[in-house]
C-alpha positions in Angstrom: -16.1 18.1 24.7 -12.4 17.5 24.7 -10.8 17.0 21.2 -7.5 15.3 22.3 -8.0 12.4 24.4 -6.1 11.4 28.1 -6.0 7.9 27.3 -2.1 7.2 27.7 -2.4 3.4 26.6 -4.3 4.9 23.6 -1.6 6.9 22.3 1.3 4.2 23.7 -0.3 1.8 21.0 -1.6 4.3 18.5 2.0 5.8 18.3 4.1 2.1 18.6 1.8 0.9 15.8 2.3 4.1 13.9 6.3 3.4 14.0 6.5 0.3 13.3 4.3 1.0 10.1 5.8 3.8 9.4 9.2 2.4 9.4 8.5 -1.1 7.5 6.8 1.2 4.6 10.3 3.3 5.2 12.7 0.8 4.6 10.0 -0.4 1.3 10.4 2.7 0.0 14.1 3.0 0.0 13.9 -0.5 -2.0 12.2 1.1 -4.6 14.0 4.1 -4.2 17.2 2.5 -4.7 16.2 0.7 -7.6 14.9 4.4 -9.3 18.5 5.8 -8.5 20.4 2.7 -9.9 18.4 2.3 -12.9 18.3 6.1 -13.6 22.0 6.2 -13.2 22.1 3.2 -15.4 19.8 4.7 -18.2 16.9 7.1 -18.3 14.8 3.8 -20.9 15.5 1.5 -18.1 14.5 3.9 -15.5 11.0 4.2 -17.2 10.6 0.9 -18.1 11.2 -0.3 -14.4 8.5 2.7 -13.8 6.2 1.3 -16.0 6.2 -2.5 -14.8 6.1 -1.0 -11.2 2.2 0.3 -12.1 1.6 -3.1 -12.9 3.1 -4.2 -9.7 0.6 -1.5 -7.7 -2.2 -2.9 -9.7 -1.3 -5.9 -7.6 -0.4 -4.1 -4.7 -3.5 -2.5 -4.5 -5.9 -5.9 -4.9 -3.2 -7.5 -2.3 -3.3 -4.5 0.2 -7.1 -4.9 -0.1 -7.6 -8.5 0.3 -5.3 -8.1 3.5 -7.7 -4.6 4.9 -10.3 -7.1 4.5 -8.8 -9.4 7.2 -8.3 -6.2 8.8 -11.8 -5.2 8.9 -12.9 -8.2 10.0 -10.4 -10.0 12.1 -9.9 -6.7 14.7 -13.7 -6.9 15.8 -12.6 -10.5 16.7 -9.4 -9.0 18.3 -11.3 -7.0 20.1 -13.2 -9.6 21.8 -10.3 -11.9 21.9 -12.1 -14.6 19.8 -8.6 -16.2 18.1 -10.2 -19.2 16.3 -12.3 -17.0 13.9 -9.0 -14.7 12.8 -7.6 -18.0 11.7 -10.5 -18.8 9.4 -10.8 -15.2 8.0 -6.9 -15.2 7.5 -6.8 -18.0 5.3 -9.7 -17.2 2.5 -7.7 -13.8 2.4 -4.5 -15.8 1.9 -6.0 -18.2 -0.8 -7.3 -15.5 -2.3 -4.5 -13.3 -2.2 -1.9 -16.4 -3.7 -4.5 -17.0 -6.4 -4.4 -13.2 -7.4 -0.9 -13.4 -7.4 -0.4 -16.5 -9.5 -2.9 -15.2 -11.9 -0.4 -12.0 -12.7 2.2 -13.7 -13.1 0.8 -15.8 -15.5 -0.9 -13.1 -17.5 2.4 -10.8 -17.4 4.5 -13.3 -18.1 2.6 -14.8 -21.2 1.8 -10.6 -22.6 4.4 -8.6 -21.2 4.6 -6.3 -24.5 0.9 -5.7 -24.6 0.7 -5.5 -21.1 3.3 -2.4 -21.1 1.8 -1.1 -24.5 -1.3 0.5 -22.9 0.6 2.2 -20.8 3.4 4.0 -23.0 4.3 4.3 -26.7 7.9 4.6 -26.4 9.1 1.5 -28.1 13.0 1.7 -26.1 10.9 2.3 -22.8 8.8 -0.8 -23.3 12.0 -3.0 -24.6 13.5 -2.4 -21.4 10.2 -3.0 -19.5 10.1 -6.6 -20.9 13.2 -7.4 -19.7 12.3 -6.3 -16.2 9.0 -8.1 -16.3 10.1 -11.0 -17.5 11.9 -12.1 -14.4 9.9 -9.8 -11.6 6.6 -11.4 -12.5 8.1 -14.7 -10.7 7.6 -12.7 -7.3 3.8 -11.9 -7.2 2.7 -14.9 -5.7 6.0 -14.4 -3.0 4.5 -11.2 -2.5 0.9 -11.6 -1.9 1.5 -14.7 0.4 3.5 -12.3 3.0 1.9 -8.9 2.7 -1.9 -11.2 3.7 0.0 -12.8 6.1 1.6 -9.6 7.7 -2.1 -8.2 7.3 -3.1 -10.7 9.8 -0.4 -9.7 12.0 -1.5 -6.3 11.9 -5.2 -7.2 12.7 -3.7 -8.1 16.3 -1.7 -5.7 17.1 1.6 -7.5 15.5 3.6 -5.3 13.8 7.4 -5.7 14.5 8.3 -8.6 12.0 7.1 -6.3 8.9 10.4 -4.3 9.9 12.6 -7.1 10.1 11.3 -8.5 6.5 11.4 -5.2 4.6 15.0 -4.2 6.4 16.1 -8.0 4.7 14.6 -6.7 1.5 16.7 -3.3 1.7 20.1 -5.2 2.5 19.4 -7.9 -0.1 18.1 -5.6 -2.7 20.9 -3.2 -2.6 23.5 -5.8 -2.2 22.2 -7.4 -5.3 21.1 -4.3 -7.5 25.0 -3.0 -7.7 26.6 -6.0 -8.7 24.0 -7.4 -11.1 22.9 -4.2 -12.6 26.1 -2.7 -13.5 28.2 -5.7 -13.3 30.5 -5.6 -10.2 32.8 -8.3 -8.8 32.7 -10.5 -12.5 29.0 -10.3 -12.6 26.9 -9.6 -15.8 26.0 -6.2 -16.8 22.2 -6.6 -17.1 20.7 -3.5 -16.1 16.8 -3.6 -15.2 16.9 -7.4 -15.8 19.6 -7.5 -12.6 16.9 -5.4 -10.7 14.1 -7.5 -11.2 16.3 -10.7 -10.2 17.4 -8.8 -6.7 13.8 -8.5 -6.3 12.9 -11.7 -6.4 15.6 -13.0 -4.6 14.4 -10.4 -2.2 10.9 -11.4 -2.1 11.8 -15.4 -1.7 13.4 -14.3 1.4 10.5 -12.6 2.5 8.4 -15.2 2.3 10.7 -18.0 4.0 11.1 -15.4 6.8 7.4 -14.9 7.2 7.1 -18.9 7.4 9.7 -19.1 9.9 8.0 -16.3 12.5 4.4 -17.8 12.4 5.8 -21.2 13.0 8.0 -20.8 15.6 8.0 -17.1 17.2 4.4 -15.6 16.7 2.6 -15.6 20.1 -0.8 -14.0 19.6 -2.2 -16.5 16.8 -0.3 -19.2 17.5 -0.8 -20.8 14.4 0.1 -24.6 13.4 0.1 -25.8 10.4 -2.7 -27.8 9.9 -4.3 -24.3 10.7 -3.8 -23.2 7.0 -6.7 -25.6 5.6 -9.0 -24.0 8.5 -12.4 -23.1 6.4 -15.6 -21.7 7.7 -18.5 -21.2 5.2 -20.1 -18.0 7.4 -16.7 -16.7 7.9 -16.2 -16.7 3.9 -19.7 -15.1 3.4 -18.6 -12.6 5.8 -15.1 -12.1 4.6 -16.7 -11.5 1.3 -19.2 -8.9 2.4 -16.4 -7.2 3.9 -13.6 -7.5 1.9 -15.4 -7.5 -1.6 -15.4 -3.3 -1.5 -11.5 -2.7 -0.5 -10.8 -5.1 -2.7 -12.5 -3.7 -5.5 -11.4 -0.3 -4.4 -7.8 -1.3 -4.2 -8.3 -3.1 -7.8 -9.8 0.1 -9.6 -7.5 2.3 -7.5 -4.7 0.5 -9.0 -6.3 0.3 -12.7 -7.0 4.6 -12.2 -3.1 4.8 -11.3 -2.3 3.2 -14.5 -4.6 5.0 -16.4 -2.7 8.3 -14.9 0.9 6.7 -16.2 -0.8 6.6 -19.2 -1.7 9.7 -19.4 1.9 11.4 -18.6 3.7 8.4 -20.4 1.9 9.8 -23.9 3.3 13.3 -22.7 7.6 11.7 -23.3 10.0 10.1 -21.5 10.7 13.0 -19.5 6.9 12.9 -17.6 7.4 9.3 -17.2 10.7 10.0 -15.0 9.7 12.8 -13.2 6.5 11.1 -12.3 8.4 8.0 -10.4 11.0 10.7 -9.1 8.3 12.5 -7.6 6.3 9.1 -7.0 9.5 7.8 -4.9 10.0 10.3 -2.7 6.5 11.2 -1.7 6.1 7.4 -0.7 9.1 7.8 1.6 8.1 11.2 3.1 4.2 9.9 3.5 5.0 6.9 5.8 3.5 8.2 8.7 0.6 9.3 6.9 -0.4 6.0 5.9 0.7 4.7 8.8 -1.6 6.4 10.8 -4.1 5.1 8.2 -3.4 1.6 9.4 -2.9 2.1 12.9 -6.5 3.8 13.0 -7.7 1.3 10.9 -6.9 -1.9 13.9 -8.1 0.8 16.6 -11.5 1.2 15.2 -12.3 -2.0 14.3 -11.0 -3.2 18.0 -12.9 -0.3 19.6 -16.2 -1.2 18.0 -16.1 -5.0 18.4 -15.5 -3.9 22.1 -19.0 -1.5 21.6 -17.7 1.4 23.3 -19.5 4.2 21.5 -17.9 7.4 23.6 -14.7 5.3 23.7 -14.9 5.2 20.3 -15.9 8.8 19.6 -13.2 10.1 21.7 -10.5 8.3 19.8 -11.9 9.1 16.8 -11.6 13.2 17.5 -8.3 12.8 18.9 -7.3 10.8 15.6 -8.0 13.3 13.4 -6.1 16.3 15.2 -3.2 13.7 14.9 -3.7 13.6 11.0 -3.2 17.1 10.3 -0.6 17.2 12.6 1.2 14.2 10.6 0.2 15.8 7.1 1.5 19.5 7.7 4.5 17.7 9.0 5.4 15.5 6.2 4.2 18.1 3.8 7.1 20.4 4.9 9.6 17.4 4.9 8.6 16.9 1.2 9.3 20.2 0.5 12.2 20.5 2.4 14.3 17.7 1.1 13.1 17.9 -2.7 16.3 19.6 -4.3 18.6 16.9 -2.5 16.5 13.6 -3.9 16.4 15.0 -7.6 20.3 15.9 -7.2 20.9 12.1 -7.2 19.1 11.3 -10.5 21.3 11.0 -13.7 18.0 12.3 -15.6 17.8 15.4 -18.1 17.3 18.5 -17.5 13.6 18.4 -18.1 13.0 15.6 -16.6 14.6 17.3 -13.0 12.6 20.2 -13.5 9.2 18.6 -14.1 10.0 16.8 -10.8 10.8 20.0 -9.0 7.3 20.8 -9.7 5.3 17.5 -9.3 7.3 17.2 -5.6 5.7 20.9 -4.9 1.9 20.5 -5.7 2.7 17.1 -3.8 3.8 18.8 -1.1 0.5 20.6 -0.6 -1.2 17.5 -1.5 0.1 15.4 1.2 -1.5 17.6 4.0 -4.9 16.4 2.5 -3.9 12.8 1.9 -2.7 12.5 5.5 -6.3 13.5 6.8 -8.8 12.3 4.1 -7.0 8.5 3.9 -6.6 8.4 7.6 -10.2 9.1 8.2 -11.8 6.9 5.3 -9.7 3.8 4.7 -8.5 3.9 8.3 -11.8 5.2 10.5 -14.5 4.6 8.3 -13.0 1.4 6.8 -12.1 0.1 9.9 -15.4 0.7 11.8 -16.8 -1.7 9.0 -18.3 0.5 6.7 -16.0 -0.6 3.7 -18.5 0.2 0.5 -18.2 4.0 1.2 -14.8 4.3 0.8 -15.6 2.3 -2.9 -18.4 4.6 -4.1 -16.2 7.4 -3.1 -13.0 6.4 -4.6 -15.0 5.9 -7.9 -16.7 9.2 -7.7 -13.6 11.3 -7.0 -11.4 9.2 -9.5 -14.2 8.4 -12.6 -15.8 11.4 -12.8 -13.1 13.8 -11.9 -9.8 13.7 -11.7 -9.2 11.1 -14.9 -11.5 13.0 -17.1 -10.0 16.6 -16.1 -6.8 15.5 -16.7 -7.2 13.4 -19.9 -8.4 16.8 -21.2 -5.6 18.6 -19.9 -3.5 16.7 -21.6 -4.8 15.6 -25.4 -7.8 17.9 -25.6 -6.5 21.1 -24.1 -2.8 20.3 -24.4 -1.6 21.8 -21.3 1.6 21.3 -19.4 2.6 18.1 -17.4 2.4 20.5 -14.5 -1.1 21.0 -15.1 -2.1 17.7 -15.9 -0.5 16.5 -12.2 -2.2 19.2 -10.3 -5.0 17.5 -11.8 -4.1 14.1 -11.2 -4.0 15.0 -7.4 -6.4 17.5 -6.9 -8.8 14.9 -5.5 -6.4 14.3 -2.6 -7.8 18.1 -1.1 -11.7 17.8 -2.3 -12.0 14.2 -0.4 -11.1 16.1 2.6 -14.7 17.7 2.4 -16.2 14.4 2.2 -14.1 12.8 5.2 -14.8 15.9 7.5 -18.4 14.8 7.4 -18.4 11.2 7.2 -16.1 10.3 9.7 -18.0 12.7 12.4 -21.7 11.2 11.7 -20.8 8.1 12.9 -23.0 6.2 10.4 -20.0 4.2 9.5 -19.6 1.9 12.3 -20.5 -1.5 11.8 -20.5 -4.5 13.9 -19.3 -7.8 11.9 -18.5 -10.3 14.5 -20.7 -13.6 14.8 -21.3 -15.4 18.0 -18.7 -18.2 18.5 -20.0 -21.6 19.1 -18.7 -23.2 22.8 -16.5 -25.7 21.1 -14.5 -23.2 19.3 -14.1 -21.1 22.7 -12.8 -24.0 24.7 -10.7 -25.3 22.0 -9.4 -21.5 22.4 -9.2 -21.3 25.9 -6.6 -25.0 25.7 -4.5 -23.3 22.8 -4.1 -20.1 24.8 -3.1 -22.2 28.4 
């Protein structure tokens, strides 16, 4: 039994899909990362106020990301089979679902902001400046959601090269925009995290006009015409729900346990807070390829199963997890590697750079374990359309152990913030058990496709002549 596969077209896609994820999360990353240096070197409140709105922001990220893995899930098996007409369908429940999510935030954020940001900090100057932020950046959630489930799509067939061009725009636009309307340049107002929040936006407008533009006139593979966005198929939306329900609920109480950790270190000062999206930033940039793979492993097992190639399947599935540790030792060693340099640039205090010295290291270890256990269970096992294990686990792992440990740590017990993290993240090492297991019995694959009636195939074959 070989362990690395000999498929050259396997690893020609795997590793072009990996990039091209890898990079568009890249060049998202530095957006937020530029926005953590500005604001810091604007004001440490402002800094953690921006921090704070952002959980709210991957609350949404994390209900968004799942209604698109749903599509995912689903719309790869199609893929697989070349059945176009059904990706359609499934796209746009996910994309109605995914605005409506959206629109719902904004409205809740925008009507609450202070006792939306209350349950997650104290600090009345940190939460004065996270209103000001939230009050214009809410305005972008429904951009947002309609382009990441669109891109989502994309992915589900193999179509990953506009992400990059739409997060590069984001970069140029939100840097451009962040130094002259947060500190005021060329006769601008000085408006500090307000002045992020509108670059942002702008940012995220963009996005979405760019998005329209590709699908309309460049896309190739979908083909998609307008009329195609009020496409609706009842069994398509039963199935989409089955499917899609789990990750979505996953991502939602993923996002809600990421909160609840802010929480947690926001009641330990200021200081936590900042060193928390220091450390926060960076690993996002360094674990690119990490979650990358994730995604990339994710359209390959889906395809690979609604092919129904069992020892195809089981041969990419070995080779992918060799790749994992490969990616995770890697990136752990960048992380550790480039941590002094990333905190130099911060205009925090002195304990807030030294609890991100630490927090970067335990991450650092942790990253190896991320990189295997979320590549095999929301990639592998997610993918193969088993989507309600990665749910019962998530819940397990973050319910029952890490929140509790580490709400002890910190009010019961009173420990350090360097405790409390290794806490926070010790889960990302003990899912690895779990994965190790799972992802070898092969009980996760699924098959979800439905046959197509012979109307929908010819009106297929005419669109694709």
């Amino acid at each position: 039994m070989r362990f690395l596969s000999r498929d050259k077209e396997f690893y020609r896609k795997f590793f072009a899909m990996v990039s091209f994820i890898a990079l568009q999360n890249v060049i998202i990353c530095a957006v937020n990362l530029a926005d953590n240096v500005m604001l810091g070197a604007y004001s440490e409140d402002a800094l953690s106020g921006a921090a704070l709105v952002n959980q709210i922001q991957f609350l949404l990220q994390m209900v968004i990301n799942g209604v698109g893995e749903g599509i995912v899930v689903l719309a790869s098996q199609y893929w697989g089979q070349k059945q176009i007409q059904p990706i359609k369908k499934v796209m746009n429940i996910g994309l109605y679902i995914g605005v409506a999510t959206g629109a719902l935030f904004t409205l809740v954020t925008f009507l609450f902001p202070r006792q939306s940001l209350a349950l997650l900090t104290s600090d009345v100057g940190v939460i004065e400046e996270g209103i000001r932020y939230l009050r214009v950046i809410c305005w972008s959630y429904a951009f947002f959601s309609f382009t990441t489930v669109m891109l989502s799509a994309l992915r589900s067939v193999e179509d990953v090269r506009i992400g990059v061009v739409i997060s590069m725009s984001t970069l140029l636009i939100n840097i451009c925009l962040n130094y002259v309307l947060i500190f005021g340049h060329f006769g601008f107002p000085r408006l500090g995290s307000a002045g992020a929040a509108i670059a942002t936006l702008v940012s995220r407008m963009i996005e979405f006009c760019i998005v329209l533009v590709y699908v309309g006139c460049r896309e190739k593979k979908l083909r998609i015409r307008f009329r195609e966005f009020f496409l609706l198929d009842r069994e398509l939306s039963r199935d989409y729900v089955r499917v899609a329900m789990p990750v979505i609920l996953s991502g939602a109480t993923w996002g809600i346990a990421m909160g609840v950790q802010t929480a947690i270190l926001g009641h330990m000062g200021g200081a936590a807070i900042a060193a928390n999206s220091i450390a926060s930033s960076v690993f996002s940039v360094v674990s690119v390829m990490a979650y990358g793979g994730a995604s990339a492993a994710g359209v390959i097992a889906g395809k690979t199963v609604g092919l129904g190639d069992m020892d195809k399947l089981k041969e990419y599935t070995r080779t992918l997890q060799v790749l994992f540790l490969l990616i995770g030792l890697a990136s752990g060693a960048i992380l550790y590697a480039l941590k002094d340099l990333i905190i130099g640039f911060y205009a925090v205090s002195a304990e807030a750079k030294t609890l991100s010295d630490q927090f970067i290291m335990v991450l650092s270890v942790t990253l190896v374990g991320t990189s295997y256990q979320v590549a095999c269970l929301t990639g592998i096992v997610r993918g193969g359309g088993h989507t309600k294990f990665v749910l019962f686990n998530d819940l397990i792992f973050m319910w029952l152990l890490v929140l509790p440990s580490s709400a002890l740590c910190a009010f019961v017990w009173q420990t350090s913030p360097l405790i409390v993290f290794i806490c926070l993240k010790s889960d990302q090492i003990l899912k690895c058990f779990v994965a190790v297991f799972e992802v070898n019995s092969y009980r996760w694959v699924r098959r979800l496709t439905r046959k197509i009636p012979e109307d929908e195939l010819l009106l297929q074959a005419e669109q694709s002549s």
